[in-house]
VOLOVEX-544992 format. One record per residue (C-alpha): x, y, z; residue in one letter. Coordinates in steps of 0.05 Angstrom, whole numbers, plus 5000, padded with zeros to 4 digits. Layout:
BEGIN
XYZA
...
***
This chain:
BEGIN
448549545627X
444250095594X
450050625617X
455650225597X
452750235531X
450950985531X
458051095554X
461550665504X
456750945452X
459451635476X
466651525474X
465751195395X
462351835381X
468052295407X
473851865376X
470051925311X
468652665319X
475952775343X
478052425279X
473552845238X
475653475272X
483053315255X
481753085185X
478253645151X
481054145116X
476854565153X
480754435223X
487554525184X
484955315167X
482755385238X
488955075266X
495055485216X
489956185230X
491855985308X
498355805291X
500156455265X
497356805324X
501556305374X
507556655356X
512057135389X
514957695345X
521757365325X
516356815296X
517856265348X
511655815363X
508855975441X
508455475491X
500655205494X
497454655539X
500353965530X
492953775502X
493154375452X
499954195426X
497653525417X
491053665375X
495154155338X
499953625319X
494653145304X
490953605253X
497453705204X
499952995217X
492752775181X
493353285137X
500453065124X
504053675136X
508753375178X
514153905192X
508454295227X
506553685265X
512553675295X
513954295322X
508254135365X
510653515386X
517853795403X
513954245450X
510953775486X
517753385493X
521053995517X
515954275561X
511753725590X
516353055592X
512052675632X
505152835599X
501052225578X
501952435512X
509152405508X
509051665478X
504151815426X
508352485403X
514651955402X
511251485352X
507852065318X
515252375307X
517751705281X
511951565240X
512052295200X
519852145181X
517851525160X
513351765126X
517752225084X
523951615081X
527451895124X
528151215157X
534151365203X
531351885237X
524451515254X
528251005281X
531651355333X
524351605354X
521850935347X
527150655390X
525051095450X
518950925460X
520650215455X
526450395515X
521450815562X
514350625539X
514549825528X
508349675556X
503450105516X
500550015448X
505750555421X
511550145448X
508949515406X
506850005345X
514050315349X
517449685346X
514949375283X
515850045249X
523049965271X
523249375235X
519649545168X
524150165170X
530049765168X
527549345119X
527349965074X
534150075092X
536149465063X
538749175134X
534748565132X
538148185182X
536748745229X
530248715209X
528648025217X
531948125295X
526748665308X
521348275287X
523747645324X
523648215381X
516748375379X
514747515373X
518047515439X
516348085468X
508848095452X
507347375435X
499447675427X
500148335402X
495848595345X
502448455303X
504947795317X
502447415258X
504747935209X
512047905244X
512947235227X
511247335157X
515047885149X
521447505197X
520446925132X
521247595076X
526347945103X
530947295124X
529647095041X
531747835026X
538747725061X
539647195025X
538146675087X
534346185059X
534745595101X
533046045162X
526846345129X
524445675112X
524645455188X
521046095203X
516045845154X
514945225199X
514945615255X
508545975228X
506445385205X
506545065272X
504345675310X
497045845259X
495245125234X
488745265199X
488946015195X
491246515148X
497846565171X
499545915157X
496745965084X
501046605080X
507546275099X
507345745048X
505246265002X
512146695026X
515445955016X
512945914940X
514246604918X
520846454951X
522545894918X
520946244839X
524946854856X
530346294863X
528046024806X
527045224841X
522545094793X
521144464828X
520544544892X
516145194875X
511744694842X
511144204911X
509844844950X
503545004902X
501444354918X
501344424994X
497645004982X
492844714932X
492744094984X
490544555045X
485144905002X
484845485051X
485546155026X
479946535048X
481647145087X
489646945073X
494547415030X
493746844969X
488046594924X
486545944878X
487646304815X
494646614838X
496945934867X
493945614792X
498446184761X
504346114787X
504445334790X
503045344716X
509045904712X
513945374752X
511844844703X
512645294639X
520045274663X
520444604673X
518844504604X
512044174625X
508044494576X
501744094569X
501544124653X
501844864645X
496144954591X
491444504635X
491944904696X
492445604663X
486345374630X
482345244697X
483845854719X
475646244710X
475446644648X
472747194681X
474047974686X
473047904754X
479347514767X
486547864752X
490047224744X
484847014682X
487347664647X
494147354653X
493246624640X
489046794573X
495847174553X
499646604576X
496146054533X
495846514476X
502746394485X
504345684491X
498845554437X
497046034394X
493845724341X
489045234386X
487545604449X
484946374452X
480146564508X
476747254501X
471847514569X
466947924532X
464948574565X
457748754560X
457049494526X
451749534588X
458549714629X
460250314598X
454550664652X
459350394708X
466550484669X
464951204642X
469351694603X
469652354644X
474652934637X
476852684572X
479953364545X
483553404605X
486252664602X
487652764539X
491653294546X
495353084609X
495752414603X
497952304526X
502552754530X
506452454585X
505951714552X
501051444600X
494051124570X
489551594598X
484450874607X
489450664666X
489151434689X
480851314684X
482550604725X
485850934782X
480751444781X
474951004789X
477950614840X
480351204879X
474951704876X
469551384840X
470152074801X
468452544860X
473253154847X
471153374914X
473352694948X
477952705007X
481252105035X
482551995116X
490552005095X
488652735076X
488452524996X
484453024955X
481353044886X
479352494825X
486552214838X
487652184915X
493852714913X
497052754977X
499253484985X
506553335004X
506852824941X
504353434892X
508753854911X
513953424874X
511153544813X
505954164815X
511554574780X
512654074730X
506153944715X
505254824712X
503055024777X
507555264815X
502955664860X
499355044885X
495155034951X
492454464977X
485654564963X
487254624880X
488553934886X
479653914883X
479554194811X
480053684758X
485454034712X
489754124764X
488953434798X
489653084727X
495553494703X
499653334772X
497452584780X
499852404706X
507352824717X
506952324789X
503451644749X
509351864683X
514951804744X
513151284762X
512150834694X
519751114687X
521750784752X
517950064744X
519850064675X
512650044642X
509749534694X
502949764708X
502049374767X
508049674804X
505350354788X
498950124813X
502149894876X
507150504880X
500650894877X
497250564932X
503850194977X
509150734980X
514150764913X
520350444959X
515549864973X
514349704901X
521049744883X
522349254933X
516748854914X
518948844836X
526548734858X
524448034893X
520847814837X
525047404779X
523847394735X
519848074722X
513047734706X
506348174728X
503347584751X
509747494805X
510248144814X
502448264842X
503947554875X
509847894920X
506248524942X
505648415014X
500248955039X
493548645034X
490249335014X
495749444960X
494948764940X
486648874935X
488249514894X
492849294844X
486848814827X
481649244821X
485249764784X
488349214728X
481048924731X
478349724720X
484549784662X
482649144623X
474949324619X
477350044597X
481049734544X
475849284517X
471649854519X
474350484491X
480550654446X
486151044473X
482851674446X
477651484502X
472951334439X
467450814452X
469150144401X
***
């Protein structure tokens, strides 16, 4: 038993040092130095092992330098078709064009390993990317089929429960209604008493507001309010609270609406109390105002750093440079020298293939990967990207926030489905529970920057 655990111990130790090895920027030198010397004079990359291909491929794909990655992988495809690593060079293929939204192609990649390599992890992993790809390709029916797919093919795989939930969204997306609602049953059936089943109604209720039911979006609260079981689901009290109150705003059920916006904790803690205080300021402005105080003690833990550089960044692209400090926090806790496993560098978490959108823009067109650690140049880039953005969501600081975090295709998709164009809605439809998490904590970080400093970042 002792050597089982020394072995397991072992093989946990070298996946983590494997990761580590692939991740740092250190192995991405080492790796482009032996790149350059892998290469025969007309500048055409050499045929190495099968494994050195592979790790190759693995260090820019973490680094996400993806056309690099690839050449490594189409050498292993051309040159050893039959190596154990063929499947994971498939999916890795698909996953870089994904990736950079180049859907179409990753789903031709995806689609072979689900033809030759059904049985492995890959082949399950490559067919719900086929779907989500296709949902970003606005073929929703499709979509939904591949999903359905994977229920049948893997009725336990690692993504069954998030297939049905995603066979209820994209089913509501084309405009299918009564099929997503028996999908919803279906779930409902399948995970009585787990998350999933609190996730399906809560698919069911945002479902029901984007179609403006006002009604029924009000009975589906209830079954969730009835159930009482959101812990570890995609939902909360104080977002069900919300958007019941929002359904019964519109059903002209005002004093209804006040007493449940008004349950909702007055807390900073909680997003939705930010937005119910607005709400009832609303409704009843001269009788009810609710006003979390922030103690001054918090300024230790919500600091002002790099103001000149925020400043002059940040301002001058129209962005309040205490929402550039909330991203900050929550990405970096202000370590310029941070570096994410995606490969995301700096205060900001910059991606290197997402700077190089806008290093010109933001004046530097010479940018390595590496400036991305000095503050000036990681503040001057991430407010040209954060401006883009407020251009694209129209303002909404939540969809930035989940652009930022989810992918900018998935928030537009995310504010698209929600009518009407409420933040409250909106964070309600964001449908990764890590985006979801983030747009929280950043709002929450934005609201106690507001209460406690000006826009000049000067202390009230």
């Amino acid at each position: 038993m002792k050597k089982f655990i020394a072995v397991t111990a072992l093989l946990i130790f070298a996946t983590i040092n494997l990761f580590a090895q692939t991740q740092s920027d250190a192995a991405l030198a080492q790796v482009a130095s032996k790149d350059r010397l892998s290469r025969d004079a007309s500048g055409r990359l050499q045929t190495l092992t099968a494994s050195e291909h592979a790790f190759r491929a693995d260090v820019y794909s973490t680094n996400r330098q993806f056309p690099q990655a690839r050449e490594h992988w189409q050498k292993i495809f051309d040159n050893y078709p039959i190596d154990a690593s063929v499947p994971k060079a498939l999916m890795g293929t698909g996953r870089s064009y994904m990736w950079e939204r180049s859907y179409a192609q990753a789903i031709v990649f995806f689609d072979r390993v689900v033809r030759d390599y059904a049985n492995t992890k890959e082949g399950r992993e490559s067919l719900a990317f086929k779907g989500a790809c296709l949902v970003r390709l606005g073929k929703n029916s499709e979509a939904a089929n591949a999903y359905q797919l994977y229920t049948t093919m893997y009725p336990t795989g690692e993504r069954v429960e998030t297939s049905y939930l995603n066979i209820i969204d994209a089913l509501r997306e084309a405009k299918k209604f009564d099929e997503a609602n028996l999908w919803v049953d279906k779930a409902r059936a399948k995970f009585s008493g787990l998350p999933t089943e609190t996730n399906a109604l809560q698919a069911r209720l945002r479902m029901e507001i984007s179609r403006q039911n006002w009604q029924k979006a009000v009975e589906s609260a209830d079954t969730l309010l009835s159930l009482n079981n959101f812990r570890s689901s995609m939902t909360s009290l104080d977002e069900v609270n919300y958007l019941k109150a929002f359904a019964l705003e519109k059903l002209n059920r005002k004093a209804e609406a006040i007493t449940i916006y008004s349950a909702i904790p007055n807390s900073f803690n909680s997003y939705y109390s930010g937005l119910a205080s607005e709400r009832l300021s609303k409704l009843s402005p001269n009788k009810i105002t609710r006003t979390a105080s922030v103690s001054l003690n918090l300024t230790s833990d919500y600091p002002i750093l790099y103001r000149a550089e925020l400043l002059r960044y940040a301002k001058a692209k129209n962005i309040d440079p205490r929402f550039v400090l909330a991203i900050m926090k929550q990405e970096s806790s202000f370590r310029a020298n941070a570096k994410s496993p995606a490969a995301a560098r700096g205060l900001l978490q910059l991606v290197y293939d997402t700077a190089l959108k806008y290093n010109k823009q933001a004046g530097f067109p010479n940018m390595q990967a590496d400036d991305l650690y000095q503050p000036s140049v990681n503040i001057a880039i991430g407010s040209v990207y954060i401006s883009d953005l407020k251009n694209q969501f129209g303002g909404m600081y939540e969809a930035i926030a989940a652009s930022y975090n989810g992918g900018e295709d998935n928030a537009a998709r995310w504010l698209n489905r929600s009518n009407p164009k409420d933040a409250g809605i909106f964070s309600a439809e964001v449908g990764f529970a890590e985006t979801k998490n983030y747009v929280f904590k950043v709002m929450n970080n934005y609201r106690v920057y507001r209460e406690l400093y000006t826009e000049d970042l000067v202390k009230k």
